[in-house]
TIKE-292311 format. One line per 2 residues: number of its first residue (from 0); for each residue x, y, z of N, C-alpha, C. Coordinates in pm, 1 decimal, always signed. Example, Ala and Ser with C-alpha at 12.3 -4.5 7.8 and 13.67 -1.06 7.14 Angstrom:
<torros>
0) +1319.0:-569.0:+780.0:+1230.0:-450.0:+780.0:+1320.0:-330.0:+780.0; +1285.0:-225.0:+708.0:+1367.0:-106.0:+714.0:+1290.0:+3.0:+787.0;
</torros>
This chain:
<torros>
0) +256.8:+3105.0:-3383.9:+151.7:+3061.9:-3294.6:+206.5:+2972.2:-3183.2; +321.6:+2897.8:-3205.9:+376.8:+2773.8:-3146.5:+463.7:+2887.9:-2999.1;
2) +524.0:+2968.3:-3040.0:+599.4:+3034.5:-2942.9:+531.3:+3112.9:-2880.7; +385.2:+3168.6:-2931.0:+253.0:+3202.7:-2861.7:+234.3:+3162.3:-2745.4;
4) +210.4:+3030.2:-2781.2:+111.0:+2952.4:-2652.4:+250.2:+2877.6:-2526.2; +390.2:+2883.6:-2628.8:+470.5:+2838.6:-2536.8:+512.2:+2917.7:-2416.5;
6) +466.2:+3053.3:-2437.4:+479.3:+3225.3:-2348.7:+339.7:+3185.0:-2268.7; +256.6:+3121.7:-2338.8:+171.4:+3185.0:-2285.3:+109.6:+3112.3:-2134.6;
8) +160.9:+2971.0:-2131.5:+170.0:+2875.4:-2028.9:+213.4:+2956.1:-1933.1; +392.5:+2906.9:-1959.4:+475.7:+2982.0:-1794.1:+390.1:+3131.7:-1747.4;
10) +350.9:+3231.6:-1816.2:+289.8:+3320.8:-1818.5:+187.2:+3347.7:-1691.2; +67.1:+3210.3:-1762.6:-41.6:+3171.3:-1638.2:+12.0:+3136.9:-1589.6;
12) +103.1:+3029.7:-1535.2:+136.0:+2972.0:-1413.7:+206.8:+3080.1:-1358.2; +294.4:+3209.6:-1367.5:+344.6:+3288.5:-1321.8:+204.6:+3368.0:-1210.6;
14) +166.2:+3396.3:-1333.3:+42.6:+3484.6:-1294.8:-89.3:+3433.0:-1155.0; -85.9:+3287.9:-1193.2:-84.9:+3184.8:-1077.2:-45.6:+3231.2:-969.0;
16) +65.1:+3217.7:-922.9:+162.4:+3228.1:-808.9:+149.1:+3361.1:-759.9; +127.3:+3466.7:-847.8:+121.2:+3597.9:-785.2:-29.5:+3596.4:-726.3;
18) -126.7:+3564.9:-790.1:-264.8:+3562.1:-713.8:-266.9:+3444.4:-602.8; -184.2:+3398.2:-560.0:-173.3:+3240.2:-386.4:-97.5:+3359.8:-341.9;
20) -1.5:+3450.1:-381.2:+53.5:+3514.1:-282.6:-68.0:+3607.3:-236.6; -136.8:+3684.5:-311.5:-243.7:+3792.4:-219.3:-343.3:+3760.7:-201.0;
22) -377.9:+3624.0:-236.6:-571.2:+3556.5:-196.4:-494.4:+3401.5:-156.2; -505.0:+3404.1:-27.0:-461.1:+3275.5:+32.5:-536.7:+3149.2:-21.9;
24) -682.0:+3204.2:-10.3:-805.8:+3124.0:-31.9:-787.5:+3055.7:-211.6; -741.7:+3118.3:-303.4:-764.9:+3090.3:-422.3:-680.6:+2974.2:-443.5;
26) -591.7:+2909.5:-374.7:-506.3:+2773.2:-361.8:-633.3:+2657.3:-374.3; -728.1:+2635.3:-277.3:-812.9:+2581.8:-297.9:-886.1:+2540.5:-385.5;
28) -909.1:+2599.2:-501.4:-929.2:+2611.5:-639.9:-832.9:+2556.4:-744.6; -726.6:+2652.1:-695.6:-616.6:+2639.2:-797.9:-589.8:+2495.9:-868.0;
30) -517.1:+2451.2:-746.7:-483.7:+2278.8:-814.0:-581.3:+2231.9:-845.0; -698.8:+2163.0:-825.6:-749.0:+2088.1:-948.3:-835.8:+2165.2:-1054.9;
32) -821.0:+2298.8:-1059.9:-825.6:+2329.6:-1222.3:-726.0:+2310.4:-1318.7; -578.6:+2339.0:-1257.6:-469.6:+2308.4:-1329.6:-510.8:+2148.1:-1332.2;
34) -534.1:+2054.9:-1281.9:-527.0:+1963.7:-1317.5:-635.5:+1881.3:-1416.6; -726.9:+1950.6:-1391.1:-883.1:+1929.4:-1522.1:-821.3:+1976.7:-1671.7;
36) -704.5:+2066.1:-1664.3:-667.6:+2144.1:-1727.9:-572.3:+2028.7:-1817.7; -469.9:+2001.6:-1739.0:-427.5:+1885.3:-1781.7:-438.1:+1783.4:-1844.6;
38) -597.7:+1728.1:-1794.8:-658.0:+1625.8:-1878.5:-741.1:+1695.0:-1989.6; -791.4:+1767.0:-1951.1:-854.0:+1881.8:-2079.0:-724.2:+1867.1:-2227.6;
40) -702.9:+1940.6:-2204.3:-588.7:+1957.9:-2306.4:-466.0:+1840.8:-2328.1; -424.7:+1765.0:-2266.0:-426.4:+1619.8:-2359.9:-508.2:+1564.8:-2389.4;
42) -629.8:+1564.4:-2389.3:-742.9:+1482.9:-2466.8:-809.3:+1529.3:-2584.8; -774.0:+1662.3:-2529.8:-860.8:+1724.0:-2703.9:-712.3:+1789.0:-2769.4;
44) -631.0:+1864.2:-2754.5:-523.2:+1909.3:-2824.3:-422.2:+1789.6:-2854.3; -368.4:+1762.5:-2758.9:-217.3:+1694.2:-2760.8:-186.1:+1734.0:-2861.9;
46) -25.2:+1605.3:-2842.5:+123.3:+1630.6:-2982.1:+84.5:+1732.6:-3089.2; -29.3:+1659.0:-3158.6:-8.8:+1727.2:-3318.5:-62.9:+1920.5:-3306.1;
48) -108.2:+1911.5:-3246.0:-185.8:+2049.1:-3194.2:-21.6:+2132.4:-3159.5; +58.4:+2086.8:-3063.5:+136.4:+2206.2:-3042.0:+244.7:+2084.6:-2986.1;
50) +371.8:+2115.6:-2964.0:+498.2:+2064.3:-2969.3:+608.3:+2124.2:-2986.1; +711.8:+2127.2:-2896.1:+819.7:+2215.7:-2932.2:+959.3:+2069.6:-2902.7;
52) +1078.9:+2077.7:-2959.1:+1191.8:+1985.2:-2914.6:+1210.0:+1999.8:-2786.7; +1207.7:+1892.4:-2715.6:+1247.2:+1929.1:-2579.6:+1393.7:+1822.1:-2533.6;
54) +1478.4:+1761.3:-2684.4:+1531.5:+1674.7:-2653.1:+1497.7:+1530.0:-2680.0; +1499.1:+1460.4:-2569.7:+1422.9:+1288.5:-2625.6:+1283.6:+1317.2:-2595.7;
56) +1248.0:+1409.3:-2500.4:+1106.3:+1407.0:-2458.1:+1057.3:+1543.4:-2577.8; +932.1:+1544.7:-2617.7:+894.5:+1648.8:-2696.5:+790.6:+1756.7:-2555.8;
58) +816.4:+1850.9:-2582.5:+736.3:+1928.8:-2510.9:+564.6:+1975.7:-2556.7; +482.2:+1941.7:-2478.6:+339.3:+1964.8:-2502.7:+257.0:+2048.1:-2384.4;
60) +139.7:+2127.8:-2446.5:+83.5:+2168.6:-2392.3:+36.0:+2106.4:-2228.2; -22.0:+1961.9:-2250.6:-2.9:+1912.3:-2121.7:+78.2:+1900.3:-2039.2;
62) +183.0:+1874.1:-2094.1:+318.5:+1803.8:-2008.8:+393.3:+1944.0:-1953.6; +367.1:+2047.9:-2025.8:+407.0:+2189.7:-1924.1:+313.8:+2259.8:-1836.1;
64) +159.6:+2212.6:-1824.8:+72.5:+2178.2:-1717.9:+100.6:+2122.4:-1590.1; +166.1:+2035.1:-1635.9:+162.6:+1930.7:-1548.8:+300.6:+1935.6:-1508.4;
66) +397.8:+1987.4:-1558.9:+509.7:+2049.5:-1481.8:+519.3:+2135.2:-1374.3; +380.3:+2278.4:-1440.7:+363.3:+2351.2:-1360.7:+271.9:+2346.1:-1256.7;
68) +174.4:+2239.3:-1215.4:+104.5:+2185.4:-1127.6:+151.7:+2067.8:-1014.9; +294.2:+1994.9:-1066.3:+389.2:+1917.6:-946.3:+471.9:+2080.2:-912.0;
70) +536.5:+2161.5:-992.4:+578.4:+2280.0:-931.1:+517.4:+2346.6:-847.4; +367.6:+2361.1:-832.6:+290.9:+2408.1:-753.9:+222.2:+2364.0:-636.6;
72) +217.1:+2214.9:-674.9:+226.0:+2097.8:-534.3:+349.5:+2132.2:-450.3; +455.4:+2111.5:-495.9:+598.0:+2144.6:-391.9:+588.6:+2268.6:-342.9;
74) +543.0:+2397.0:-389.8:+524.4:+2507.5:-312.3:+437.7:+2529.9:-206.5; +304.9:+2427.4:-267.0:+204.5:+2465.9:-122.2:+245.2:+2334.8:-38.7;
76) +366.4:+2262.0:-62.2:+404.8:+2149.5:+84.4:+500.8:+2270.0:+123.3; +615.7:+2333.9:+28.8:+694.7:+2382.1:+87.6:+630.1:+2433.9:+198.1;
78) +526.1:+2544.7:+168.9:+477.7:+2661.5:+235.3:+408.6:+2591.1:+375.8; +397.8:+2463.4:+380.1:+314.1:+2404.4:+486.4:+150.9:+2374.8:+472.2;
80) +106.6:+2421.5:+329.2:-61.0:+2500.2:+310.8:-113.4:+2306.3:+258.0; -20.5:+2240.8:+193.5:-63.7:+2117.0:+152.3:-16.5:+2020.3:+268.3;
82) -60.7:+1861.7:+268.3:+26.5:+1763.7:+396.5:-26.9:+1640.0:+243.7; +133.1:+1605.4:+285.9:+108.6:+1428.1:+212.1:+38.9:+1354.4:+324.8;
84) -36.9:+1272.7:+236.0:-126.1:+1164.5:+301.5:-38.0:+1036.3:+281.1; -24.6:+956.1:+396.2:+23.8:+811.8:+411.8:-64.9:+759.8:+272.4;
86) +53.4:+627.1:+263.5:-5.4:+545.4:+134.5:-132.1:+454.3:+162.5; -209.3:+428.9:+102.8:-349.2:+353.9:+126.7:-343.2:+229.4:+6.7;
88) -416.6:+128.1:+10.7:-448.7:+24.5:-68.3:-446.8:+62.8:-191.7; -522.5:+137.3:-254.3:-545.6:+206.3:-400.3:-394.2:+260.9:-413.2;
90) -343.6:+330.4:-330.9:-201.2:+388.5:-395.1:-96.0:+238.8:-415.0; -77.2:+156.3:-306.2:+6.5:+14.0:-369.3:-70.0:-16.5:-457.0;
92) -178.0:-55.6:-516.1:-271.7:-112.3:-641.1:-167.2:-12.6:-793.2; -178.8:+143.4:-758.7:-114.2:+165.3:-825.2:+7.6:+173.6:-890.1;
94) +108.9:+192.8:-753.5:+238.9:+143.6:-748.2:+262.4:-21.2:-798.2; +166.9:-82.9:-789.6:+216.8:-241.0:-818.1:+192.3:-256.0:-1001.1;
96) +63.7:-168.9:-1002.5:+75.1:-156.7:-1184.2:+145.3:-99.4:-1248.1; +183.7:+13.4:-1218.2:+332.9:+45.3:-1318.1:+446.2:+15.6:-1242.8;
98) +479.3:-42.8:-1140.9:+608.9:-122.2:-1169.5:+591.9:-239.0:-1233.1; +507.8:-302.5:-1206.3:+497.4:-499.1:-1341.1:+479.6:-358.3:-1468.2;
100) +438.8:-293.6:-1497.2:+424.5:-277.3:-1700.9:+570.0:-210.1:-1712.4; +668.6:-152.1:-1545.5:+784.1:-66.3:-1574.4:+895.4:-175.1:-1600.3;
102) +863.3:-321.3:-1530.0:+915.0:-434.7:-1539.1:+940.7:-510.4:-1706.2; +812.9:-481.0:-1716.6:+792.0:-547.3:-1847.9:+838.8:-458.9:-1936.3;
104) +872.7:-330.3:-1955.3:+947.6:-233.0:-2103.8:+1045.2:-256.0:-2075.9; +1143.2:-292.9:-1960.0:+1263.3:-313.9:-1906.9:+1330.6:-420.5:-1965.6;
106) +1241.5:-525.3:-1929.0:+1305.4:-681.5:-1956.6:+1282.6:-700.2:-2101.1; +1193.8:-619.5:-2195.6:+1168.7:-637.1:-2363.6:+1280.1:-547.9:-2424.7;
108) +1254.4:-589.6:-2550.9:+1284.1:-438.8:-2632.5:+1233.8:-367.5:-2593.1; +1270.3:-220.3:-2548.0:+1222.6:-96.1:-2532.1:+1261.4:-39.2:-2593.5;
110) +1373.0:-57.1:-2709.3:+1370.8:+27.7:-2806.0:+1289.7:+6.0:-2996.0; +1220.4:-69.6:-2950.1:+1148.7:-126.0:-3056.9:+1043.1:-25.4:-3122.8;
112) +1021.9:-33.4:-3217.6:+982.5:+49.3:-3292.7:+988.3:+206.8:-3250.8; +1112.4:+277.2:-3238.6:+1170.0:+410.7:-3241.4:+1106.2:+434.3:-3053.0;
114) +1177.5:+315.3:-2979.1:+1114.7:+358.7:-2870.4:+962.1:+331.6:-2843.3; +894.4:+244.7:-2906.5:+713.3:+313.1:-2820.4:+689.8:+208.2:-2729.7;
116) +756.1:+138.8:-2654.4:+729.9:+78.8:-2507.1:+789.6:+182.8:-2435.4; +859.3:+236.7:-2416.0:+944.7:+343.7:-2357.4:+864.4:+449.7:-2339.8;
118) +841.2:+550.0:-2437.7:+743.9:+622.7:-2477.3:+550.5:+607.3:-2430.9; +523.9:+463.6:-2434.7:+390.5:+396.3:-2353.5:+407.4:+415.3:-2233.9;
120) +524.0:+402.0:-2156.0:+524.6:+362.8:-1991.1:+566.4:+521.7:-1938.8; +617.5:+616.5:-2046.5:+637.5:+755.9:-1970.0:+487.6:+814.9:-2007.2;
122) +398.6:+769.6:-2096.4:+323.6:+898.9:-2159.6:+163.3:+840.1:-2085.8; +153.9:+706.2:-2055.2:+40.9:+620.8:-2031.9:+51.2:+567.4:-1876.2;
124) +168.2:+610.8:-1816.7:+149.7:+531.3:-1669.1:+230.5:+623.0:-1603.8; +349.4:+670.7:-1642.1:+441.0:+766.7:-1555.3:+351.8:+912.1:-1523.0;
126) +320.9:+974.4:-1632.7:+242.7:+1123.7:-1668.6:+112.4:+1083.0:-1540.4; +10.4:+1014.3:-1587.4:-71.5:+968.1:-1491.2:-80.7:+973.8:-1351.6;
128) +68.8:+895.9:-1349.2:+109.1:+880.7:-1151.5:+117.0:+992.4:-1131.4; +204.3:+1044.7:-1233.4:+225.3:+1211.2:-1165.2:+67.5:+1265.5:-1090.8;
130) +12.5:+1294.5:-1234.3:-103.9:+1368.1:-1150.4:-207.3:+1314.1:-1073.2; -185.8:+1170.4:-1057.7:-276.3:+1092.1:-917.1:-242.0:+1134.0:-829.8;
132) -78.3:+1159.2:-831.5:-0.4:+1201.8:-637.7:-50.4:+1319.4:-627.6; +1.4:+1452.5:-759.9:-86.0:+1572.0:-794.7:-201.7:+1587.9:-684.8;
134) -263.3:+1529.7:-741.9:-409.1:+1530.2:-676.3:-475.8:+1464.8:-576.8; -410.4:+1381.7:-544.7:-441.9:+1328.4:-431.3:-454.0:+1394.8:-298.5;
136) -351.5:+1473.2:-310.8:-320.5:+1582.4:-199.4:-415.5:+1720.0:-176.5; -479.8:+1749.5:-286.6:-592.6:+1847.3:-288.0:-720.9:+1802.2:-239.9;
138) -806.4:+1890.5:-174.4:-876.8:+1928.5:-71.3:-967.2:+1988.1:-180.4; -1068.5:+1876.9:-157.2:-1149.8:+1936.0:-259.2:-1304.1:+1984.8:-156.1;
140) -1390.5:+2090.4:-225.6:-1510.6:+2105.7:-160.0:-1615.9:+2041.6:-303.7; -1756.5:+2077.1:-265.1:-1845.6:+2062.7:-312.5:-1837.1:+2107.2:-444.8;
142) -1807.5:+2218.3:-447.1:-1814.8:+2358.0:-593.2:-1734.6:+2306.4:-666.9; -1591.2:+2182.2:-634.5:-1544.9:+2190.4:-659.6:-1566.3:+2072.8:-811.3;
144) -1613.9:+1962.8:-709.4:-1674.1:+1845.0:-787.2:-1792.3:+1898.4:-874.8; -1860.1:+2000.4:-796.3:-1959.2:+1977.8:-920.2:-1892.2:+2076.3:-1064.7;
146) -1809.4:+2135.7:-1042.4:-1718.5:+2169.8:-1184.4:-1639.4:+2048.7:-1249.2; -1567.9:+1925.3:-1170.9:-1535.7:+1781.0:-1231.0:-1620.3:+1770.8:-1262.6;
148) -1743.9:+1731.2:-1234.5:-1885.8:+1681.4:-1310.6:-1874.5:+1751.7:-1455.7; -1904.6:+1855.6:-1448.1:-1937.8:+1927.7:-1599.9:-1859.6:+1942.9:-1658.2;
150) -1715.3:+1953.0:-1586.8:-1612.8:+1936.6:-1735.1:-1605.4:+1843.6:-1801.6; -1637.4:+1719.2:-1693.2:-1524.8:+1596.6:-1758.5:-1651.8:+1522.2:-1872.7;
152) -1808.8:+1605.3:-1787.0:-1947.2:+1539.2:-1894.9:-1914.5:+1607.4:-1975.6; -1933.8:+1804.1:-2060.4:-1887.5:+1812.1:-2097.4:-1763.8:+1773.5:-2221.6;
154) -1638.4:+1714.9:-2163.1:-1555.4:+1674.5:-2263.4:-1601.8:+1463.5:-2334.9; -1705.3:+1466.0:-2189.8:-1753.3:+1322.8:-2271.8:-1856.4:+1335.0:-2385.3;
156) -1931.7:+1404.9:-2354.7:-2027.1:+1500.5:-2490.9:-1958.1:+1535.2:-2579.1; -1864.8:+1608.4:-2569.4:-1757.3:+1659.7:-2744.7:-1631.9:+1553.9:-2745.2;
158) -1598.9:+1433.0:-2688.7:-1567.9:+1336.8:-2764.1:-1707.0:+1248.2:-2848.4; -1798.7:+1236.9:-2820.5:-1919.6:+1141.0:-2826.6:-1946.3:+1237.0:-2969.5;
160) -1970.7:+1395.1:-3001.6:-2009.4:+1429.9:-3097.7:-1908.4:+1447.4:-3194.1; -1759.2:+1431.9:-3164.0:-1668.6:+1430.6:-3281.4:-1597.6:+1310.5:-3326.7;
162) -1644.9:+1230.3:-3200.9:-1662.2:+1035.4:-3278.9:-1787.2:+1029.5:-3410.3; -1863.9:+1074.8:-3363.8:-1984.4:+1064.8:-3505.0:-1924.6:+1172.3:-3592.5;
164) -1893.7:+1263.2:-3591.8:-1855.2:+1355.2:-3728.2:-1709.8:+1286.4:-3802.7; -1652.0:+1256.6:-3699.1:-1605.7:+1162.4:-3760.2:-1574.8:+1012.4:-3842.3;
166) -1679.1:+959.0:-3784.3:-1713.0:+855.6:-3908.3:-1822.9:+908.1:-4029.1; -1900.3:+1005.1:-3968.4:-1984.6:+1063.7:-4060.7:-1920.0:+1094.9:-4176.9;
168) -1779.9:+1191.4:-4142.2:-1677.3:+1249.5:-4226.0:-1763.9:+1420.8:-4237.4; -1850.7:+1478.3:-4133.2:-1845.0:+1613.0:-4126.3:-1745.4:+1661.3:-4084.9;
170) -1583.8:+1691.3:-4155.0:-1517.9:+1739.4:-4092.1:-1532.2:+1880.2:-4083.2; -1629.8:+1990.9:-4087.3:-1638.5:+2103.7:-4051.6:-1681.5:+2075.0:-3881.6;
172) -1760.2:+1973.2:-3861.4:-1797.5:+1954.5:-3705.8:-1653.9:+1919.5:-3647.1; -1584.8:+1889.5:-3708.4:-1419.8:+1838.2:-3610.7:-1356.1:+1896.9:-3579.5;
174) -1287.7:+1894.4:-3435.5:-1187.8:+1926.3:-3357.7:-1131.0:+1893.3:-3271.3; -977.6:+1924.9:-3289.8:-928.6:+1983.9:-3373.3:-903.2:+1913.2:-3548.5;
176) -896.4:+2011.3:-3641.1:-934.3:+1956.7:-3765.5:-814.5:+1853.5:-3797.4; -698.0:+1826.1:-3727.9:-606.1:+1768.8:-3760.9:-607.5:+1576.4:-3736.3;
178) -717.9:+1566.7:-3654.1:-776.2:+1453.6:-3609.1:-825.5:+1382.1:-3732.1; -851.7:+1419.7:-3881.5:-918.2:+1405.4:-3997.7:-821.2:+1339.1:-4079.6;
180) -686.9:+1360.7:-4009.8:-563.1:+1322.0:-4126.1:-588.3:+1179.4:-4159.9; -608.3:+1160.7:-4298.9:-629.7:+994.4:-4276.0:-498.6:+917.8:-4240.2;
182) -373.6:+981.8:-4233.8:-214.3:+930.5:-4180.7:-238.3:+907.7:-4098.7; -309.2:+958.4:-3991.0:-323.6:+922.8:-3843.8:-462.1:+870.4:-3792.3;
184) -457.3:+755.8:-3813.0:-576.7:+654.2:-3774.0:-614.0:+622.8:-3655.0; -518.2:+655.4:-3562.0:-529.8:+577.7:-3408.2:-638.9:+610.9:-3340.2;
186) -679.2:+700.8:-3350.1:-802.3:+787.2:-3269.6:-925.5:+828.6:-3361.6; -917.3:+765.4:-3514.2:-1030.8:+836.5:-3583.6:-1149.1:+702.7:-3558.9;
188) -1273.7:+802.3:-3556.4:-1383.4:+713.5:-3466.6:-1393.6:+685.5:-3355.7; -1299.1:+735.2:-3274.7:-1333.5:+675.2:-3127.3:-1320.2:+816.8:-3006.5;
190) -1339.2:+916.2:-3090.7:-1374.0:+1042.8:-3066.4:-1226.2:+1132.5:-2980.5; -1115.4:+1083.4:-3041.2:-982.5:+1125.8:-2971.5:-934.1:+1095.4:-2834.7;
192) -1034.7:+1127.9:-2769.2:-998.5:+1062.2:-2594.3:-1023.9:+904.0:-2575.8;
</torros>
């Protein structure tokens, strides 16, 4: 199943690229579904759901999203179809918060407990920036937001109903069922996202 879904990524994003080459128009779209996509699927799948070795970094369903969505940002600058926007207030706001928390794993232990300051500042502030710049650059219309609207209500509705099945302990209402492990406490009750 694991080498399934690992085909089955590059696959879409292949398949991607061939539909921007013959529908100019479908670029418009494109990036921020890949990127709903992104947050979609680290919030309800992540790590335990799917994972392959990727080295020090583990490879996940998101994080090859989101590979293939900065890959797809650089093609529509290559192509001329995207333009970076000058930096604004909110972008230094952001730049100034993960350099003080990139400051702070630096000057601590960062290798403290098997790495997880290290691991916090790539998976909780680095991943993030990525897809703020990601997206920043997309051109969004109307149709577009009102699909953000319903996904992201949507995924706030099925965290909200698998926070209660989960303290309830209906784990037939849970998903994914691996969220139930009582080994892994971090997220039980507070509906995974």
């Amino acid at each position: 199943m694991e080498f399934l879904i690992f085909l089955a990524v590059p696959a879409v994003l292949a398949w991607t690229l061939v539909l921007i080459n013959k529908h100019e128009q479908s670029q418009a779209n494109l990036l921020p579904a890949i990127g709903l996509l992104v947050v979609l699927t680290g919030s309800v799948v992540g790590y335990e759901f799917f994972h392959l070795s990727g080295g020090p970094i583990p490879i996940t369903i998101d994080r090859l999203l989101l590979a293939g969505l900065l890959g797809l940002c650089g093609v529509f600058y290559l192509r001329g179809s995207e333009n970076l926007r000058g930096l604004n207030r909110a972008d230094l706001m952001v730049f100034a918060l993960v350099g003080v928390n990139t400051a702070s794993a630096i000057a601590h232990d960062w290798r403290f407990m098997d790495n997880m300051p290290a691991s916090r500042l790539l998976f909780f502030y680095f991943m993030p920036l990525a897809l703020y710049f990601a997206m920043r650059t997309v051109r969004l219309n109307v149709s577009d937001l009102k699909w953000f609207s319903l996904a992201l209500g949507g995924l706030g509705f099925y965290l909200a109903l698998t926070g209660v099945a989960e303290v309830m302990e209906w784990k037939a209402l849970v998903f994914p069922r691996f969220i139930m492990n009582s080994a892994e406490t971090e997220f039980l009750g507070r509906g995974r996202g």
